[in-house]
C-alpha positions, -999 to 999 in steps of 0.1 A, spaced: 96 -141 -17 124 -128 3 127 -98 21 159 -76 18 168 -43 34 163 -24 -1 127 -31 0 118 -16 30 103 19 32 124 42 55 117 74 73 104 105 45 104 77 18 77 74 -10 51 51 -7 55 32 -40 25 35 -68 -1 5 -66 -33 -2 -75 -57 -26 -51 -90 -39 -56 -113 -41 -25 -139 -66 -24 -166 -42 -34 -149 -36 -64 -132 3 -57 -99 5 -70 -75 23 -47 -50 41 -67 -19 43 -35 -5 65 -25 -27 94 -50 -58 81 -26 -43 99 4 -31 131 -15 -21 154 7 -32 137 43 -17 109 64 -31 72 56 -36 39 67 -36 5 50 -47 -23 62 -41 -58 41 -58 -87 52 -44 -120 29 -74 -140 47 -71 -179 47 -45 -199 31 
């Protein structure tokens, strides 16, 4: 995948609406999981 500048989040921007999965099986719905509050996410692809 390439990366271009129209992907890239920019100051006041919108996080864009995803879903993740963590290994426990919670689904994250972003960015409605941090409503209101500053967030952090934290993807870790693991091994190849």
């Amino acid at each position: 995948m390439s990366f271009t500048e129209k992907n890239r989040l920019d100051t006041r921007d919108s996080f864009p609406q995803i879903s993740l999965t963590s290994i426990t099986g919670y689904t994250f719905e972003l960015p409605n999981e941090f409503s209101g509050s500053w967030g952090i996410v934290l993807l870790y692809r693991g091994e190849w």
